[in-house]
MIDO-184510 format. One line per 5 residues: number of its first residue (from 1); their letters; for each residue x, y, z of C-alpha. Coordinates in Angstrom, 3 decimals, always signed. Layout:
REM residues N
NUM	a	X Y Z; ...
***
This chain:
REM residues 197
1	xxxxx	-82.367 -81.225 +39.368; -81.965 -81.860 +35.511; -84.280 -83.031 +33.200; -84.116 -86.971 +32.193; -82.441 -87.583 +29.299
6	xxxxx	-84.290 -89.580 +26.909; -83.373 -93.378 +25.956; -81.793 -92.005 +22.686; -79.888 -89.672 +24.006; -78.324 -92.474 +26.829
11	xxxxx	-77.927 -94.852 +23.925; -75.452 -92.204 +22.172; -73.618 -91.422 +25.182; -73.233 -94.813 +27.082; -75.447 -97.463 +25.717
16	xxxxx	-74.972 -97.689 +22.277; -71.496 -96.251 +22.123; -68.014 -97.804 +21.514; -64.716 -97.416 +21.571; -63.784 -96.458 +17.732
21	xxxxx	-60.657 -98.117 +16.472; -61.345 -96.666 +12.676; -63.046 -94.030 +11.282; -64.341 -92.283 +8.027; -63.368 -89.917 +6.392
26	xxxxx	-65.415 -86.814 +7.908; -62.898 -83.992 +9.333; -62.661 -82.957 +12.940; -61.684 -78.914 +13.078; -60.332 -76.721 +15.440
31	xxxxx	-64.162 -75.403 +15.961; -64.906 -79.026 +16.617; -62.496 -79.261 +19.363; -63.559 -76.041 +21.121; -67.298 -77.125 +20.749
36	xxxxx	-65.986 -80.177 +22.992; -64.213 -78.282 +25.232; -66.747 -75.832 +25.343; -69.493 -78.345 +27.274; -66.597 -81.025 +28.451
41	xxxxx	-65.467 -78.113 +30.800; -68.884 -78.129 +33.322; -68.034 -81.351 +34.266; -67.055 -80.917 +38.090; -63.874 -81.325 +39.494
46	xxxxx	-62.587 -81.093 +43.150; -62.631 -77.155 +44.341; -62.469 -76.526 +40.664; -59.204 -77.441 +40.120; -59.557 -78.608 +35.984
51	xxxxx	-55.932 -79.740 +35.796; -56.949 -81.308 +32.524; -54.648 -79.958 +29.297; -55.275 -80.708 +25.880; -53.574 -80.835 +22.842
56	xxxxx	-55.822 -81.339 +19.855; -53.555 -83.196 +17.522; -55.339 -82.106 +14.048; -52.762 -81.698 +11.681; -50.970 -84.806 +9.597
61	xxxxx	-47.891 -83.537 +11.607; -48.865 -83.410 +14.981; -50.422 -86.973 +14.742; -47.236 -88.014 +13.122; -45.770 -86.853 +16.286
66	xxxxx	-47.679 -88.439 +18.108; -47.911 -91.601 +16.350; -44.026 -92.132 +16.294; -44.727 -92.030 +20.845; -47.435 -95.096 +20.237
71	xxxxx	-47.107 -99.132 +20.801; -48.572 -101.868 +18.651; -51.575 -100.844 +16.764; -51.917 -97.467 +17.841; -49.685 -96.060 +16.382
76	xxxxx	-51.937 -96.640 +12.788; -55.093 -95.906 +15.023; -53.600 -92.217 +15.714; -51.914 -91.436 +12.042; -55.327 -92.355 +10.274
81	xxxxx	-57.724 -90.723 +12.787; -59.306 -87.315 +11.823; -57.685 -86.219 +14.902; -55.724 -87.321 +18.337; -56.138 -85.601 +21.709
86	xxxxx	-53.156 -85.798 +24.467; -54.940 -85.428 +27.889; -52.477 -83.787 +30.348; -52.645 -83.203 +33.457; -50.936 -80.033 +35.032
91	xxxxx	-49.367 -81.046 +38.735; -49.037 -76.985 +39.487; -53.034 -76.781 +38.924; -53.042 -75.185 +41.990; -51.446 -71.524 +40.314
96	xxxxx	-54.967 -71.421 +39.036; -57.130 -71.547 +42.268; -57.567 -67.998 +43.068; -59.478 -67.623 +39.607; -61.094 -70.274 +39.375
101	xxxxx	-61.794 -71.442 +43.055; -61.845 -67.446 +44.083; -64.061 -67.754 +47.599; -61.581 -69.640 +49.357; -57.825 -69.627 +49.571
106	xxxxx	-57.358 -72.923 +47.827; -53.847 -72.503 +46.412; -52.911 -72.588 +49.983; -53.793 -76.382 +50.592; -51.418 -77.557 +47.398
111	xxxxx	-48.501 -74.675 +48.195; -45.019 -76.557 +48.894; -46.754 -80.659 +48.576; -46.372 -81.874 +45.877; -47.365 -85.599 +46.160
116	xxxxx	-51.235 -83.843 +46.755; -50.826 -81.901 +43.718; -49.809 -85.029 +41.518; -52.521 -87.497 +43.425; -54.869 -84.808 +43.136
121	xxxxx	-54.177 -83.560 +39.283; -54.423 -87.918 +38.407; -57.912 -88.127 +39.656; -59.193 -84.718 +38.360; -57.993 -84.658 +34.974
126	xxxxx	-58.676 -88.624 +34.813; -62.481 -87.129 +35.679; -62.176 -84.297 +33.119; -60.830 -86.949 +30.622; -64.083 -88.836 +30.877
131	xxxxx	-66.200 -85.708 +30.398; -64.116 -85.467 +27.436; -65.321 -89.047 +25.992; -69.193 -88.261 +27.033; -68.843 -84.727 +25.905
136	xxxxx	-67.536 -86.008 +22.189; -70.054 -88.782 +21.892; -73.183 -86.239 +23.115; -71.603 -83.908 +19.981; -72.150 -87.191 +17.662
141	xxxxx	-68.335 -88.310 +17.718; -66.975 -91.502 +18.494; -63.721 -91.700 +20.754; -60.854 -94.197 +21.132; -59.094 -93.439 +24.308
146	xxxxx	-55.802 -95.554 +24.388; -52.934 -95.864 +26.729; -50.088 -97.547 +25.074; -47.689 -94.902 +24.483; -44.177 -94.148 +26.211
151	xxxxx	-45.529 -91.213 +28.531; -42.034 -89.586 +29.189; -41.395 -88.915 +25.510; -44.246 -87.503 +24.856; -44.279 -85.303 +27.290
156	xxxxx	-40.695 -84.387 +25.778; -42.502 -83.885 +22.648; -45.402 -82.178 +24.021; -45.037 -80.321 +27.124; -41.151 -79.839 +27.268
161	xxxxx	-42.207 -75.919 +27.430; -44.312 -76.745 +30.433; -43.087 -79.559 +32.753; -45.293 -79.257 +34.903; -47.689 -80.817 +32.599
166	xxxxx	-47.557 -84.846 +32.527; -49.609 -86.798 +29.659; -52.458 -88.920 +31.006; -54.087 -90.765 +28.450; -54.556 -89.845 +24.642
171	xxxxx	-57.521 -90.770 +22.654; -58.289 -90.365 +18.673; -61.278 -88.612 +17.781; -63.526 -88.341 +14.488; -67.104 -90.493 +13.124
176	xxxxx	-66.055 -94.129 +13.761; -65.867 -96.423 +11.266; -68.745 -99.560 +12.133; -66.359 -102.008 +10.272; -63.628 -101.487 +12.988
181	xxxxx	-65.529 -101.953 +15.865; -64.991 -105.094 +18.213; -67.782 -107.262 +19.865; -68.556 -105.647 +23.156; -66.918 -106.758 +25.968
186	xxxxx	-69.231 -108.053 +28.921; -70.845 -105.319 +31.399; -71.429 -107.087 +34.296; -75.178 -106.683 +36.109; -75.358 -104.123 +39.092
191	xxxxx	-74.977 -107.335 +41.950; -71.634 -108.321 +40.763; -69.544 -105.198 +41.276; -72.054 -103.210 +43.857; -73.046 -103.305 +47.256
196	xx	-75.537 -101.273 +49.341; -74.373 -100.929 +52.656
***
């Protein structure tokens, strides 16, 4: 069992966080991204599947690109971010088993059904996507996952070299701005949403 984390450390990655909607100034690199990736990628997923892909949008360009896919206010939100992230989610995930899930024969139980593979790929990668958010905030980022974009063109924008690869949710990425940041919407206590059975 791990070690308990201390109330500082739960205040950076759930308590005291929010969702960024500006930020400052401070660049987020390619080294950055890795370094998120890099601990994001222990976060557990069902027989190992990680059907998570990424594209780290750090160039004016590629958030351009981006941007032009977004509704309402995100569109802004993405083109003055330090960076964007598209998180994918790959419905052939199972081509991957044998290395990564290599004791059993995995691939097998996805071969030839596809409505598993895309049920399946949702819930992981939606998983992997929130390691993503905890993963940037316990690096000392601040995240603004967003889902009003046209899905189908970006994935024409995005993945056309790899259909198999659908766009999930995208999220902008750098050291949040204080100014931009909403009240906090309520978090209801443990007896409203819970049960013990």
């Amino acid at each position: 069992m791990g070690e308990k984390l201390a109330d500082a450390a739960l205040d950076t990655i759930f308590r005291a966080a929010r969702t960024a909607n500006g930020y400052t100034d401070a660049p987020f690199t390619a080294a950055d991204a890795e370094a998120v990736w890099e601990l994001m990628k222990f976060g557990p997923t069902s027989a190992n599947q990680m059907p998570a892909r990424l594209v780290w949008c750090l160039s004016t360009d590629a958030k351009d690109r981006l941007a032009a896919h977004a509704s309402g206010t995100n569109a802004p939100k993405i083109r003055a971010a330090p960076a964007a992230v598209i998180i994918g989610m790959d419905e052939n995930f199972h081509e991957f088993l044998p290395e990564l899930f290599p004791h059993a024969d995995a691939k097998s139980w996805f071969e030839g059904n596809l409505p598993l593979r895309q049920t399946s790929a949702m819930r992981n990668a939606s998983l992997q996507g929130a390691y993503f958010i905890v993963a940037a905030r316990a690096l000392g980022w601040d995240v603004g996952p967003m889902s009003g974009f046209n899905n189908a063109t970006v994935d024409a924008e995005f993945f056309a070299g790899t259909p198999s690869v659908k766009s999930n949710f995208i999220a902008t990425i750098g050291i949040g701005d204080p100014s931009t940041i909403f009240p906090r919407s309520p978090r209801p206590p443990f007896a409203k949403f819970n049960q013990i059975a």
